[in-house]
TORVOTOR-467721 format. One record per residue (C-alpha): residue number from 0; residue in one letter; y, z, x. Coordinates in steps of 0.2 Angstrom, whole numbers. Layout:
<resi->NUM; resn->a; Y->Y; Z->Z; X->X>
...
//
This chain:
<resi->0; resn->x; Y->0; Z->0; X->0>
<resi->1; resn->x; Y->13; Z->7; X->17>
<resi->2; resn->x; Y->10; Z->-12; X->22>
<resi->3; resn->x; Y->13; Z->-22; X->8>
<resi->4; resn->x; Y->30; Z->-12; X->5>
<resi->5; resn->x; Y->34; Z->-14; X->24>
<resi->6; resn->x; Y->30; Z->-32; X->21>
<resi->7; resn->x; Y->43; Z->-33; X->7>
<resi->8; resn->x; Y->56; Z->-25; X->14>
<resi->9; resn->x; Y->54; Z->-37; X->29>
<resi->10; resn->x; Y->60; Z->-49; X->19>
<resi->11; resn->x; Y->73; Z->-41; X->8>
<resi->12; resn->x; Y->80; Z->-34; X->23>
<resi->13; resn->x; Y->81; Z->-50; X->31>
<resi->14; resn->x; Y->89; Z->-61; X->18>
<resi->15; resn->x; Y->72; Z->-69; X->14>
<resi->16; resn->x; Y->70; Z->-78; X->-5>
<resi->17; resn->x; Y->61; Z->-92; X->-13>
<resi->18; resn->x; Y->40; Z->-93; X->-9>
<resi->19; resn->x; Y->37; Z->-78; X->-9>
<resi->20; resn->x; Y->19; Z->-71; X->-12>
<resi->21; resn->x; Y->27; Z->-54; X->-15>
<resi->22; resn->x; Y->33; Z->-45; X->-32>
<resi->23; resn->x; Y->50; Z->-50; X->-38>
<resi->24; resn->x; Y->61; Z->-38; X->-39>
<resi->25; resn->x; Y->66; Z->-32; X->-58>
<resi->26; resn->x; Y->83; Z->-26; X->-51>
<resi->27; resn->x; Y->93; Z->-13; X->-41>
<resi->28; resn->x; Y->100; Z->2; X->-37>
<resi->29; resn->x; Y->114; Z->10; X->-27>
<resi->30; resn->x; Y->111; Z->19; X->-12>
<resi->31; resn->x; Y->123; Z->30; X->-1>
<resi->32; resn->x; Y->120; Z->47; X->14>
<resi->33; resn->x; Y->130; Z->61; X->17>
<resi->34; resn->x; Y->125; Z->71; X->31>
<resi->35; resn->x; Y->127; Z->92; X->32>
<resi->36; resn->x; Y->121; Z->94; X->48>
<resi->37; resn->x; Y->133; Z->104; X->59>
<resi->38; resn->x; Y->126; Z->101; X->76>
<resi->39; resn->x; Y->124; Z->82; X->73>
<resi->40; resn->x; Y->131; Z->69; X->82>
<resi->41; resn->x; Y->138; Z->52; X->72>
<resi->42; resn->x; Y->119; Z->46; X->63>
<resi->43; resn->x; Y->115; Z->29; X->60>
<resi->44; resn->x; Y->107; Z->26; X->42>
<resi->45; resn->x; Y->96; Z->16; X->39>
<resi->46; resn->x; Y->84; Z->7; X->26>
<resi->47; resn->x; Y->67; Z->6; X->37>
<resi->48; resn->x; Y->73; Z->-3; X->55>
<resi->49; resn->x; Y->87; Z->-12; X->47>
<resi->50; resn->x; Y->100; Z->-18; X->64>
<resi->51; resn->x; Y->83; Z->-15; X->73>
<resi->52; resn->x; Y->72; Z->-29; X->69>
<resi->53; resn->x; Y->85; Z->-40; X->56>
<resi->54; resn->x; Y->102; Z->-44; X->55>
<resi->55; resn->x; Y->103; Z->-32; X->39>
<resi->56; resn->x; Y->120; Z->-25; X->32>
<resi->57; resn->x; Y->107; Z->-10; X->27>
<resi->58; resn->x; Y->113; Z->-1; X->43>
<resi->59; resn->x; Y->129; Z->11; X->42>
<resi->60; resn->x; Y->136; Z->26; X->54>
<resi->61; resn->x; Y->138; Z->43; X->45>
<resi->62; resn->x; Y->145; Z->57; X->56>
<resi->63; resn->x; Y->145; Z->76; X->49>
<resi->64; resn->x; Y->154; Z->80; X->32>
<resi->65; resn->x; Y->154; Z->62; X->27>
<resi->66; resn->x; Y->147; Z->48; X->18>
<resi->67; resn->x; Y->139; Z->32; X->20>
<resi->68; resn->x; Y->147; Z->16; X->11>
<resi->69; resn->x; Y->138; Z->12; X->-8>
<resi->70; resn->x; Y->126; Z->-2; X->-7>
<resi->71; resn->x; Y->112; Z->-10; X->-19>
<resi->72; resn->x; Y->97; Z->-12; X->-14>
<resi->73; resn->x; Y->81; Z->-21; X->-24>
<resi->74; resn->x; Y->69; Z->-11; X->-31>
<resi->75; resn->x; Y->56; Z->-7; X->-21>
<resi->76; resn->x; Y->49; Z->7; X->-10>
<resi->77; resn->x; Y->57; Z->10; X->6>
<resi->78; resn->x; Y->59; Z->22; X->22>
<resi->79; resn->x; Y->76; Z->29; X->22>
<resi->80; resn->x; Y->80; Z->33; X->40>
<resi->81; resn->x; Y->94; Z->44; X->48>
<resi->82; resn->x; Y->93; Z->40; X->69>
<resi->83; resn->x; Y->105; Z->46; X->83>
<resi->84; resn->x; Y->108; Z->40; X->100>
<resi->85; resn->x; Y->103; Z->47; X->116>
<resi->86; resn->x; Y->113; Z->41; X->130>
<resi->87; resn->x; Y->108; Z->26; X->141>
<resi->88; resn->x; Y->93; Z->23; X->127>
<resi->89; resn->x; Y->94; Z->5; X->119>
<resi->90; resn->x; Y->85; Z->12; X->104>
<resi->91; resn->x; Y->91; Z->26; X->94>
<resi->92; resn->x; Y->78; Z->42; X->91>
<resi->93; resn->x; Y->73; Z->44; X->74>
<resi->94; resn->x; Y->78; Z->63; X->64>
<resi->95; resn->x; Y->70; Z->62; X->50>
<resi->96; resn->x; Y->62; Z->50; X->34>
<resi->97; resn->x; Y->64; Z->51; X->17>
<resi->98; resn->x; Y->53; Z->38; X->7>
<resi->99; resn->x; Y->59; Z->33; X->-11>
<resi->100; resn->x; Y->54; Z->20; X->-25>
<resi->101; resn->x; Y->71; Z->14; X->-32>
<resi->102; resn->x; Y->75; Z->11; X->-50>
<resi->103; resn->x; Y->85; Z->-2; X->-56>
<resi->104; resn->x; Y->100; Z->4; X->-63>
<resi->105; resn->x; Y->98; Z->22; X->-56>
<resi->106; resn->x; Y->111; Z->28; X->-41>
<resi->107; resn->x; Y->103; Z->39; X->-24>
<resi->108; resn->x; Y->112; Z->50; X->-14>
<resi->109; resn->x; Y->101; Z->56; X->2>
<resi->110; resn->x; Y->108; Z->71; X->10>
<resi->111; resn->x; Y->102; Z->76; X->27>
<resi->112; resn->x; Y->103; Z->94; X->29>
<resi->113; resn->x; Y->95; Z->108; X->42>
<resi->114; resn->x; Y->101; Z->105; X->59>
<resi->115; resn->x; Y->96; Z->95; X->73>
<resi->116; resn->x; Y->79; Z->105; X->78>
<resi->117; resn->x; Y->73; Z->105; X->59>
<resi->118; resn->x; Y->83; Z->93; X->48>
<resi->119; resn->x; Y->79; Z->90; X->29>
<resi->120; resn->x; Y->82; Z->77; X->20>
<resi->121; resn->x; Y->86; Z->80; X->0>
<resi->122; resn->x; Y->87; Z->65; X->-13>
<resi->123; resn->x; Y->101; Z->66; X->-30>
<resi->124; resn->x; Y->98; Z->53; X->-43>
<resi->125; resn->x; Y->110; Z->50; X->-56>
<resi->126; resn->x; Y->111; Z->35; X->-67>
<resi->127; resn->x; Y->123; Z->20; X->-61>
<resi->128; resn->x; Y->141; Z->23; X->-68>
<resi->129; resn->x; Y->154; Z->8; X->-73>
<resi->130; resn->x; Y->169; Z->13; X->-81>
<resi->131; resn->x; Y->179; Z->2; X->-92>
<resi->132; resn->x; Y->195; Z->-5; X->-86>
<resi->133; resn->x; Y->205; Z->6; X->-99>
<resi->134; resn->x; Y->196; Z->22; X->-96>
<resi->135; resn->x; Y->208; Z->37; X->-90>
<resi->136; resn->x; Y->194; Z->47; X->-83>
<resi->137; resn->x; Y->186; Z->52; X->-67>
<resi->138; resn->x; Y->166; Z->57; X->-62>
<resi->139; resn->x; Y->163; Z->72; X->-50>
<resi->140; resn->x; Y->148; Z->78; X->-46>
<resi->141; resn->x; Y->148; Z->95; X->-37>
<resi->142; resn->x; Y->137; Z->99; X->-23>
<resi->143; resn->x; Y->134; Z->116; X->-12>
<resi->144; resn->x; Y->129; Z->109; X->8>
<resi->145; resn->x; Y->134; Z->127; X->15>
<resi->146; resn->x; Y->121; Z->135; X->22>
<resi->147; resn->x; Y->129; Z->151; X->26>
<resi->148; resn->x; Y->134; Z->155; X->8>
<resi->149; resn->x; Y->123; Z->160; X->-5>
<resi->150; resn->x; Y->123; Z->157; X->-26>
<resi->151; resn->x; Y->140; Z->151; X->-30>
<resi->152; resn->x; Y->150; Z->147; X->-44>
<resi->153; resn->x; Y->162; Z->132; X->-43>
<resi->154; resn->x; Y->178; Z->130; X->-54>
<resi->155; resn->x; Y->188; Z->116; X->-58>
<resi->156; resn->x; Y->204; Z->115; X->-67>
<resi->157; resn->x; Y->224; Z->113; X->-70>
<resi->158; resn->x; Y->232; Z->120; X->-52>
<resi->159; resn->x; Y->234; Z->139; X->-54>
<resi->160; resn->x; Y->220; Z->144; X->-66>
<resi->161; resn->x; Y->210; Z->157; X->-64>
<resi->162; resn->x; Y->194; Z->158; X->-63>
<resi->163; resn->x; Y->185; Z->167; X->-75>
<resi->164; resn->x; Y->168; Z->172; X->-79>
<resi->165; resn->x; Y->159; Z->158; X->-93>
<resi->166; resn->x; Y->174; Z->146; X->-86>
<resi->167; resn->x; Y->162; Z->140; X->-72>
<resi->168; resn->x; Y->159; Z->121; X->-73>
<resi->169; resn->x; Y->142; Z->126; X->-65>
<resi->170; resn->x; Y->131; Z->136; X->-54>
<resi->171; resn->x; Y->124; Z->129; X->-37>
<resi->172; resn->x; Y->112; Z->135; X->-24>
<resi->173; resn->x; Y->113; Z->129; X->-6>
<resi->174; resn->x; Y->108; Z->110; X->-6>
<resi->175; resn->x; Y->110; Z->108; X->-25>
<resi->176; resn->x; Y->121; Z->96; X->-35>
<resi->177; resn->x; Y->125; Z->97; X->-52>
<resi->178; resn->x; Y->127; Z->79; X->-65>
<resi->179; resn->x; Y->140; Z->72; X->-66>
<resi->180; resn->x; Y->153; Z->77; X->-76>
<resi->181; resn->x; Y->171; Z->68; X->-82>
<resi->182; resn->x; Y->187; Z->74; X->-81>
<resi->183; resn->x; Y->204; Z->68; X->-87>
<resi->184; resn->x; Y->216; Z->59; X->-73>
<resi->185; resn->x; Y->230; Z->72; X->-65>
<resi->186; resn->x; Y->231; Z->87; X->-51>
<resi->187; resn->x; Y->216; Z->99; X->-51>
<resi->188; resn->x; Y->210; Z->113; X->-38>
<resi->189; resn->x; Y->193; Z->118; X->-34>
<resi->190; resn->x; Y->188; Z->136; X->-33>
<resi->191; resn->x; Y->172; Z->142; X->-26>
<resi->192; resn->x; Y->166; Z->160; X->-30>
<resi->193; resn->x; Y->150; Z->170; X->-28>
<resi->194; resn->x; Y->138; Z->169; X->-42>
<resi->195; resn->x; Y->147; Z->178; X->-59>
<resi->196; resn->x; Y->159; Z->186; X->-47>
<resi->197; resn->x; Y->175; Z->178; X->-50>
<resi->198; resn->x; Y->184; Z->191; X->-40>
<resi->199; resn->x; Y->175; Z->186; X->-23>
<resi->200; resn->x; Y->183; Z->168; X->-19>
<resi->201; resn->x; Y->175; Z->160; X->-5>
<resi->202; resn->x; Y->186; Z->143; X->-8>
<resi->203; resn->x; Y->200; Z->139; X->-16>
<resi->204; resn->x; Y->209; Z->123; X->-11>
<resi->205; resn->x; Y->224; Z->114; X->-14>
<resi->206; resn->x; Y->230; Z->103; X->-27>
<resi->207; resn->x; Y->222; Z->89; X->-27>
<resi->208; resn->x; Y->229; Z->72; X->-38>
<resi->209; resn->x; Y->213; Z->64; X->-45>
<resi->210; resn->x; Y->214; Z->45; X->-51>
<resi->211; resn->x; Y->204; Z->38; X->-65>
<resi->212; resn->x; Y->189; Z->27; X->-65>
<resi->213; resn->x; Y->183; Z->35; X->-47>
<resi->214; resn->x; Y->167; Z->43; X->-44>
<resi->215; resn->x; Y->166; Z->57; X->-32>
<resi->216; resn->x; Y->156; Z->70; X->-24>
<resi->217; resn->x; Y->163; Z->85; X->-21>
<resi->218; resn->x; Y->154; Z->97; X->-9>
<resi->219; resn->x; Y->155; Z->112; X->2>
<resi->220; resn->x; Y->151; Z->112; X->20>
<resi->221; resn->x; Y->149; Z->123; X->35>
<resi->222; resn->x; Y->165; Z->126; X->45>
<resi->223; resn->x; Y->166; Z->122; X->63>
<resi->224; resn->x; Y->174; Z->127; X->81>
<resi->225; resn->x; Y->186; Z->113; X->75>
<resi->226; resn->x; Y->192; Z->120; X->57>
<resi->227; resn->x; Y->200; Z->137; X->54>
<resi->228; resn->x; Y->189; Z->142; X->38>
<resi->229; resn->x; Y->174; Z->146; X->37>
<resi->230; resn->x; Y->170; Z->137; X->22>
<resi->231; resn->x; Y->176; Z->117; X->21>
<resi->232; resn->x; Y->174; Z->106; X->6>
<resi->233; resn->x; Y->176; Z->88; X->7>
<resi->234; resn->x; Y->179; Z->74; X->-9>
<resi->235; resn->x; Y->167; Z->61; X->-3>
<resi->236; resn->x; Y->169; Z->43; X->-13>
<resi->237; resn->x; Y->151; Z->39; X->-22>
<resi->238; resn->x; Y->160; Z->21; X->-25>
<resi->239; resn->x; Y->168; Z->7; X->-14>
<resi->240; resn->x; Y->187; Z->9; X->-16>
<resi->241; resn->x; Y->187; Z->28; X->-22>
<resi->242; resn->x; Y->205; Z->37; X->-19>
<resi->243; resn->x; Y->199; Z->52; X->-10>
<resi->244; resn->x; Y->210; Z->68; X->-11>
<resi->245; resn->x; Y->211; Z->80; X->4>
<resi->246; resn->x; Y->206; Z->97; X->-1>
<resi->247; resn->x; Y->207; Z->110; X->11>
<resi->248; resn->x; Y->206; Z->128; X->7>
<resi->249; resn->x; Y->225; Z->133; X->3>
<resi->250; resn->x; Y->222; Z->151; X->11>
<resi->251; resn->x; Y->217; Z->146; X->30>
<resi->252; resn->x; Y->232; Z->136; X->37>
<resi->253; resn->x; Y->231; Z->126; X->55>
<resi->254; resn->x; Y->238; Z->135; X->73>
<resi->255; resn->x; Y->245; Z->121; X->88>
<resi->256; resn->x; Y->245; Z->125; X->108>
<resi->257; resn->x; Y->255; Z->118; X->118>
<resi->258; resn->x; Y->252; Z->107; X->134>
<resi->259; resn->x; Y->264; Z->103; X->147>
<resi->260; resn->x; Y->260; Z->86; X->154>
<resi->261; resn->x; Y->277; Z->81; X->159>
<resi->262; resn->x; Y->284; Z->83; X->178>
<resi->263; resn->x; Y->300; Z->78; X->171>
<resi->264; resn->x; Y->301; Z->96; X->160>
<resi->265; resn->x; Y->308; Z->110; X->168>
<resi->266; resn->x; Y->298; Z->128; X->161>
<resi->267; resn->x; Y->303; Z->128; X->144>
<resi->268; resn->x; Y->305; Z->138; X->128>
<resi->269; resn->x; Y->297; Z->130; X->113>
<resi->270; resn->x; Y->305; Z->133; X->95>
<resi->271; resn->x; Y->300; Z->127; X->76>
<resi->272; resn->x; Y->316; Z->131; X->68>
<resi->273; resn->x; Y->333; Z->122; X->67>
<resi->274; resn->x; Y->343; Z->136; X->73>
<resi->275; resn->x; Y->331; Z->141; X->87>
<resi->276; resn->x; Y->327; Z->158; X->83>
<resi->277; resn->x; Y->312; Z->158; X->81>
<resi->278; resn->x; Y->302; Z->155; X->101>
<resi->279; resn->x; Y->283; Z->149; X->99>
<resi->280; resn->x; Y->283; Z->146; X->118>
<resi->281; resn->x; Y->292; Z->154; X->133>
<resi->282; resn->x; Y->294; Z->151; X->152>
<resi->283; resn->x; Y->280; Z->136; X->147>
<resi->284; resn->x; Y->279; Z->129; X->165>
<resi->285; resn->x; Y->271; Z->112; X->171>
<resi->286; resn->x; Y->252; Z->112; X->168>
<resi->287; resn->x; Y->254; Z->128; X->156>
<resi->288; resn->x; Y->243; Z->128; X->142>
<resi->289; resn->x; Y->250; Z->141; X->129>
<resi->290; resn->x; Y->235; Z->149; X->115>
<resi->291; resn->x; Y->236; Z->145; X->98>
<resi->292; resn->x; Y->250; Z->147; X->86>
<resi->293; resn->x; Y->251; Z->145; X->68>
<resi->294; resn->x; Y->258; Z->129; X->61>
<resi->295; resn->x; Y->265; Z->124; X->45>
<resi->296; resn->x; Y->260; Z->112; X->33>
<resi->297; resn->x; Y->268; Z->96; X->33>
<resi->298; resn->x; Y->282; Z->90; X->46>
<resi->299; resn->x; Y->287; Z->103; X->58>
<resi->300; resn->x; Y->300; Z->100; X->72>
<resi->301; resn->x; Y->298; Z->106; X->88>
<resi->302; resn->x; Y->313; Z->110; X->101>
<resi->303; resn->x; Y->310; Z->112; X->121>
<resi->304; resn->x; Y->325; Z->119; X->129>
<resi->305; resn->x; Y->327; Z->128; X->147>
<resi->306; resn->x; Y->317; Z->143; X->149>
<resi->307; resn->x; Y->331; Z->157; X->146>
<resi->308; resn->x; Y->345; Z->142; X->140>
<resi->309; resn->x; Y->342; Z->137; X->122>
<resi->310; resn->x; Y->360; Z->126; X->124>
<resi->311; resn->x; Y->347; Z->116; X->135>
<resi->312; resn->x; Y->338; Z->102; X->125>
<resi->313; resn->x; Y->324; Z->93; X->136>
<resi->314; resn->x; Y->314; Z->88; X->119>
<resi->315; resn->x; Y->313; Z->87; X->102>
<resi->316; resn->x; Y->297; Z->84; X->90>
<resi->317; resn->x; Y->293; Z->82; X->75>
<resi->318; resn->x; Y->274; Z->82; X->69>
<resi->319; resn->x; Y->263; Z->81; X->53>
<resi->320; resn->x; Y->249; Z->94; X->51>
<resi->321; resn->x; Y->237; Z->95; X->38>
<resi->322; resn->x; Y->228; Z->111; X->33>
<resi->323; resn->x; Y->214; Z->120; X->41>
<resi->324; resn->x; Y->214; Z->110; X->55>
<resi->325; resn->x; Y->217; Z->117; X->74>
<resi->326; resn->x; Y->229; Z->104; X->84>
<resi->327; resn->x; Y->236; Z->103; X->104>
<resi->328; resn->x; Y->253; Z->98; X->107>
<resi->329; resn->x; Y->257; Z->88; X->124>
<resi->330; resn->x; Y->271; Z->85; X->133>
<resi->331; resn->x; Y->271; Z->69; X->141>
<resi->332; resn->x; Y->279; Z->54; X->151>
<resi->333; resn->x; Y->292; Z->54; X->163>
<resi->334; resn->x; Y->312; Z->51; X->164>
<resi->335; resn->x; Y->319; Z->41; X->148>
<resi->336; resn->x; Y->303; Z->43; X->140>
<resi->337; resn->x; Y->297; Z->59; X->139>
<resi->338; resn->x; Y->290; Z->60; X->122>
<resi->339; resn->x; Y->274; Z->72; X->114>
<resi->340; resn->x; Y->256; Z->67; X->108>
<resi->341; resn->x; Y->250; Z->77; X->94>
<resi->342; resn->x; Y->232; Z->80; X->90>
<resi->343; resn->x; Y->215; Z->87; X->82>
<resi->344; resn->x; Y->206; Z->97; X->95>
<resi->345; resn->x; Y->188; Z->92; X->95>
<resi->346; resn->x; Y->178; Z->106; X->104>
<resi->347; resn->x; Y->160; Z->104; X->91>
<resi->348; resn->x; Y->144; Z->103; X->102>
<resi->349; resn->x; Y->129; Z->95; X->100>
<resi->350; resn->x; Y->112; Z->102; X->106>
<resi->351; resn->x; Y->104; Z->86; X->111>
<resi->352; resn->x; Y->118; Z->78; X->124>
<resi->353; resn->x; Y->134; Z->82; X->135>
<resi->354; resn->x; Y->151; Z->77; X->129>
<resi->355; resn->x; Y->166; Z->74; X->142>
<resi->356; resn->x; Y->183; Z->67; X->141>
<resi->357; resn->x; Y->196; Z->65; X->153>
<resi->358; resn->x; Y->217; Z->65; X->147>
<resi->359; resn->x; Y->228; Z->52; X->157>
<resi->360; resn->x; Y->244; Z->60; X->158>
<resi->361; resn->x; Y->252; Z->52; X->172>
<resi->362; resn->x; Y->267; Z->41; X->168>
<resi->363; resn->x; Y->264; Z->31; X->184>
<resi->364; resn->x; Y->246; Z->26; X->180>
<resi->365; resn->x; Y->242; Z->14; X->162>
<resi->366; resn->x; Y->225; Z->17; X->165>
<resi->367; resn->x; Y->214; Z->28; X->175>
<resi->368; resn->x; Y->196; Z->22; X->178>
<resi->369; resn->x; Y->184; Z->36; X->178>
<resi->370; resn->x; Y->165; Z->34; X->186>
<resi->371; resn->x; Y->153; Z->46; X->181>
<resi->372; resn->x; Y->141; Z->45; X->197>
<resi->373; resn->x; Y->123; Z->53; X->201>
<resi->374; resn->x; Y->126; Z->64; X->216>
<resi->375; resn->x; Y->127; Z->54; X->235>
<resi->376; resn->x; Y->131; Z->39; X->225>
<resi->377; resn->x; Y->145; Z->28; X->226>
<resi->378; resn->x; Y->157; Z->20; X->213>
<resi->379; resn->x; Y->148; Z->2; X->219>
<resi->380; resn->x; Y->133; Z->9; X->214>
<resi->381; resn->x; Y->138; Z->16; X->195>
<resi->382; resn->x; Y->131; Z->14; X->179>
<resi->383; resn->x; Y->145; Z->23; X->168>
<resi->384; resn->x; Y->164; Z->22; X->168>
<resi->385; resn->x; Y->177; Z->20; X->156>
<resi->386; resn->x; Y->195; Z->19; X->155>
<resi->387; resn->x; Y->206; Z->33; X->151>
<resi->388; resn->x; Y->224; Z->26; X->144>
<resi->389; resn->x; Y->241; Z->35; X->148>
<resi->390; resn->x; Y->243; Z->46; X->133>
<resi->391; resn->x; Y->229; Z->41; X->124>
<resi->392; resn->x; Y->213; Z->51; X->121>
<resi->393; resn->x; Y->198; Z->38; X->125>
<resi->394; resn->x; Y->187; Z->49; X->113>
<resi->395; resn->x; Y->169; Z->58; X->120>
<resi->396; resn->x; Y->157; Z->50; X->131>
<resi->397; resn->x; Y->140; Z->54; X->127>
<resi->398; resn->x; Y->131; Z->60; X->144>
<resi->399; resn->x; Y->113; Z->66; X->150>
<resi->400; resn->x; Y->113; Z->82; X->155>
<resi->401; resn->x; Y->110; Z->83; X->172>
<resi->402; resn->x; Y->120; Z->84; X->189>
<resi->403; resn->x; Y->137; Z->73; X->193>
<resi->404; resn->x; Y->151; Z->68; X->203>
<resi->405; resn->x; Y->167; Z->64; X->194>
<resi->406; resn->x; Y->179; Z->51; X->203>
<resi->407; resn->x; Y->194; Z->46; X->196>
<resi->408; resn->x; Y->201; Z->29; X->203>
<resi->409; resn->x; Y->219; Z->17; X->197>
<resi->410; resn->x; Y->207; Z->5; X->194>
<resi->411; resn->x; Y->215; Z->-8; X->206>
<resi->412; resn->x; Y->198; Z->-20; X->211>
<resi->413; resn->x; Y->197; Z->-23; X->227>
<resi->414; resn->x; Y->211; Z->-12; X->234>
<resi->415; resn->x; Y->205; Z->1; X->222>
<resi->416; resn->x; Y->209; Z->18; X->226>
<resi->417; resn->x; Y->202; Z->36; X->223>
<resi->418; resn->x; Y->216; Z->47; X->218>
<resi->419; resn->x; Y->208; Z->65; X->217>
<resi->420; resn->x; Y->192; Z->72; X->227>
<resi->421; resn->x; Y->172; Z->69; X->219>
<resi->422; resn->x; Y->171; Z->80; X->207>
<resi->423; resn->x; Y->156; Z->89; X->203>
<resi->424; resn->x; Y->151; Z->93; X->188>
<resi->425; resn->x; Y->134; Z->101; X->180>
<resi->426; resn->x; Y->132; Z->97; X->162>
<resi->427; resn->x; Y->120; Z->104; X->151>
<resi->428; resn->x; Y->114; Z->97; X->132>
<resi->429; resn->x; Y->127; Z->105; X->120>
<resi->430; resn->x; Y->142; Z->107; X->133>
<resi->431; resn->x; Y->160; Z->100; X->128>
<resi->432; resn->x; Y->169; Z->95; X->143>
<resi->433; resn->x; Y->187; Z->92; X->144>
<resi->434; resn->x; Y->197; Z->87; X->160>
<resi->435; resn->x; Y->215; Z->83; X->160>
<resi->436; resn->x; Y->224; Z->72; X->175>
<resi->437; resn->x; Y->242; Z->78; X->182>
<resi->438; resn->x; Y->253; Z->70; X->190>
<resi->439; resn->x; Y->257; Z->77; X->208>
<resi->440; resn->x; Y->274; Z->73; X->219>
<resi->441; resn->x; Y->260; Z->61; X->228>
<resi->442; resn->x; Y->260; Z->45; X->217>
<resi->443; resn->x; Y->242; Z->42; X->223>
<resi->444; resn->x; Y->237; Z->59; X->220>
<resi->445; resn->x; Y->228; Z->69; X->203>
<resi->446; resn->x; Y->228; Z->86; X->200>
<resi->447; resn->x; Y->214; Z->85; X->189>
<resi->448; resn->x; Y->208; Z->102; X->178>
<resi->449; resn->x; Y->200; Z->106; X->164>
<resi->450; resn->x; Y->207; Z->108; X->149>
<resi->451; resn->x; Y->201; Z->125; X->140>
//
């Protein structure tokens, strides 16, 4: 029986049609992945080895506390796949399997769960949903993906209501969702309590503007390093084109450091208020990293002024900051164009590889080329490097654990030249490595740390 439905989806997944010996299919279903596992790098969902073996659109990258693109699929039995991707492998390592017969007409939702040493995978079937071009409502169904809570209780309603007891849209154990449910167009906020204990809020987030004829899931997560809560829930589109409303929890706000990048900045105070009051940062000197400090929603304007000498303007900057989230500010450039770089710090690990980053802060430099060599080695001889822009963070590279030299070059070809000493670096599975590059008074020299 495995091999005939391999044999069909063989061909479905491969564009085949017309001759077949095989069953025809009687129609579809929608399909879609969320995944809730913490530790997890970005997976790669798949319907059995589709972008493997075929040239199949059935392939799509879901990183933690999001969801996979909708798509319809024949309906047959099939191996639904979530893979990850080891560094230096050319073929990703399979997590876990979920087989399923789909239904025509019905809609699937299949939500990895656990963590990287014992992951699940859970299936919620709904009926497919099309709303009429004059309908004013909206579908949510709610879902509980937080393993550290217990039995809750979710509300949902008009911005400010209270919960109540027998005012709960539904109860939900951990890895539950309830059916869909409509609700009318407008502002709404989602409040999360333990089970007929309305006093006990474990969630409550913002308002949220909800548009009509989308279809969402709303679900609870794990916070991370990354978030300030401990609780985070995420409106997931269940339908291409869904307008998705942030929702962060109202009651845990973000914090910023700051980062001095600049050679151009003497030690400065740092202030958040027009008057400049109110110091966030004092005696901030070159390559001084400050600890975290609350920020406000919305814009915020910064002010960088002479350590001791607020008349002293060396700065100004104004940032945008969500919610819940924990952001580094850094000062960088040199001479007319000092400017700053705001951004999410990203410090979540991952048990089954090393993650490593170097920041390009020197204005001299556009790019930095960074080899990452086995030990004795020699950048003639490597296998990874990757550029690292002025200003600009060239994301996580993905590394083996295992023993390295870092050498940091301008990337000049033949007259290339190495700007700091090797570097040597141990990494284990699960570390996050951050380095930043400084500028020195030596144009072809780095001061190169690491960022904490």
């Amino acid at each position: 029986m495995r091999t005939l439905f391999y044999a069909i989806a063989a061909l479905i997944l491969a564009g085949c049609s017309g001759g077949s010996q095989f069953p025809e299919p009687t129609g579809k279903g929608n399909f879609r992945a969320i995944n809730a596992v913490a530790d997890s790098p970005t997976l790669e969902f798949r319907v059995e080895n589709a972008g493997l073996i075929t040239g199949s659109p059935f392939v799509d990258d879901v990183g933690f506390r999001s969801i996979s693109a909708t798509q319809r699929i024949d309906d047959f039995e099939f191996e639904f796949n979530f893979d990850f991707r080891f560094p230096s492998e050319d073929t990703p390592r399979r997590l876990a399997t979920q087989l399923q017969k789909i239904d025509a007409d019905q809609d699937y939702t299949f939500v990895l769960t656990g963590s990287m040493a014992n992951p699940s995978v859970a299936v919620w079937t709904a009926a497919e949903r099309e709303f009429d071009a004059d309908d004013t409502v909206f579908e949510v169904r709610f879902a509980h993906l937080a393993a550290s809570l217990g039995r809750v209780d979710v509300y949902f309603a008009a911005p400010g209501t209270a919960p109540v007891v027998g005012n709960a849209v539904g109860t939900l154990d951990f890895g539950d969702a309830l059916d869909p449910q409509d609700f009318s167009e407008g502002d709404f906020e989602l409040v999360v309590t333990a089970e007929n204990d309305p006093a006990t809020v474990l969630y409550q987030s913002t308002s949220g503007d909800y548009a009509p004829r989308t279809r969402l899931i709303v679900s609870l997560f794990d916070g991370t390093v990354d978030d300030t809560a401990p609780v985070v829930a995420r409106a997931l589109p269940a339908a291409t084109g869904a307008l998705v409303p942030p929702i962060p929890d109202a009651r845990f706000g973000s914090t910023v450091r700051f980062v001095q990048a600049s050679r151009d900045i003497a030690a400065a105070d740092v202030y958040d208020d027009e008057m400049l009051t109110n110091r966030v940062a004092a005696d901030l000197a070159y390559q001084g990293v400050t600890g975290e400090s609350p920020i406000a929603e919305g814009e915020t304007t910064y002010t960088y002024t002479a350590a001791g000498n607020p008349g002293v303007v060396q700065l100004e900057s104004t940032v945008l900051a969500a919610t819940g989230n924990r952001y580094s500010l850094y000062s960088v450039g040199a001479g007319d164009d000092v400017r700053s770089v705001f951004a999410i710090d990203a410090r979540r690990s991952v048990p089954v590889f090393a993650q490593f980053n170097l920041y390009n802060t020197d204005a001299s430099r556009d790019n930095l080329l960074v080899y990452i060599l086995n030990p004795g080695t020699s950048i003639d001889d490597a296998d990874l490097a990757f550029v690292s822009p002025f200003g600009n963070f060239a994301g996580f590279r993905s590394i083996e654990p295992g023993d390295y030299e870092i050498v940091v070059t301008d990337g000049g070809g033949d007259d290339e030249i190495q700007l700091a000493p090797a570097i040597p670096l141990t990494l284990a599975a699960g570390d996050v490595v951050r380095l930043i590059a400084f500028a020195t008074a030596d144009p072809n020299v780095l001061d190169i740390q690491p960022l904490p």
